[in-house]
C-alpha positions in Angstrom: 0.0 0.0 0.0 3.1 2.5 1.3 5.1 1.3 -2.4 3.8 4.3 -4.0 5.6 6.4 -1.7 9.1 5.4 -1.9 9.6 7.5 -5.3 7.3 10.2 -4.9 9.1 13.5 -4.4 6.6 14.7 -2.4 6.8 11.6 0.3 10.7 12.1 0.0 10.7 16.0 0.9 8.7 14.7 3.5 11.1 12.7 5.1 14.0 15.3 4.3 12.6 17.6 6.4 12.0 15.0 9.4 15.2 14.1 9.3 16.4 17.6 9.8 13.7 18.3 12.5 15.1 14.6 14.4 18.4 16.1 14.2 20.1 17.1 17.6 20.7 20.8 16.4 17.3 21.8 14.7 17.1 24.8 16.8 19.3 26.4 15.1 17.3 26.8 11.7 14.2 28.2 13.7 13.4 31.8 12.0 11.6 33.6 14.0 10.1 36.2 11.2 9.1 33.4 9.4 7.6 31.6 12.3 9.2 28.4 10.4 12.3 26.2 10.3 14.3 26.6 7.6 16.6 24.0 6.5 19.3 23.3 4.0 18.3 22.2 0.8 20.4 18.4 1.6 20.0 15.9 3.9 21.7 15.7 7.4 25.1 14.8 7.4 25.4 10.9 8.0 21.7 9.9 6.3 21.3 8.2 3.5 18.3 9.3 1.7 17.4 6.1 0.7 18.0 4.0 3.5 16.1 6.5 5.7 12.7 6.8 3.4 12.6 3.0 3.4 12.7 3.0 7.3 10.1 5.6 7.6 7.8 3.8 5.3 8.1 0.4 7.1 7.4 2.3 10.3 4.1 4.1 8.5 3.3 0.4 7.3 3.5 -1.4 10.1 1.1 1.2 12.0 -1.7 1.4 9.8 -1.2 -2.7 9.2 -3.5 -4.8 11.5 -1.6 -7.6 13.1 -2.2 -10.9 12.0 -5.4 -12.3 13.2 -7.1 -9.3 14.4 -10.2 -8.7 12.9 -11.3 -5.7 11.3 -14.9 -4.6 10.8 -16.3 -4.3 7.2 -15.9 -0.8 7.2 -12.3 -0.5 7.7 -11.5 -3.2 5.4 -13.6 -1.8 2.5 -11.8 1.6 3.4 -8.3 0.1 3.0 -9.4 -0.6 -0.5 -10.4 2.1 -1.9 -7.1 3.4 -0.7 -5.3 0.8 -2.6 
């Protein structure tokens, strides 16, 4: 269901800017005119790109997958789907 994501620009922007706002020193690119961080246009030094959108999608996955077994009303599954 996540596949989509791993070569979407968006998704990956995404995840750029998470791992800047994970990093130790985020602080730092707080603006206070623009009431917004702004970061560098790279990744952190030490993150691979790749490596890291991978992880974040197998974290997204296995939230919004129901464990094996549990049962899910019609509903939910009929919703899961459509998003298919």
């Amino acid at each position: 269901m996540f596949d989509e994501f791993e070569n979407s620009e968006e998704y990956i922007e995404v995840c750029r800017r998470a791992a800047w706002a994970c990093d130790p020193n985020a602080a730092k690119y707080w603006d206070p005119v623009a009431r917004d961080y702004i970061w560098p246009s790279r990744w952190p030094d030490g993150v691979d790109p790749d490596v890291y959108v991978k992880r974040e999608l197998a974290r997204l996955s296995a939230k919004f997958t129901p464990a094996e077994g549990s049962s899910t009303s019609p509903s939910v599954r009929r919703f899961r789907e459509m998003l298919r």
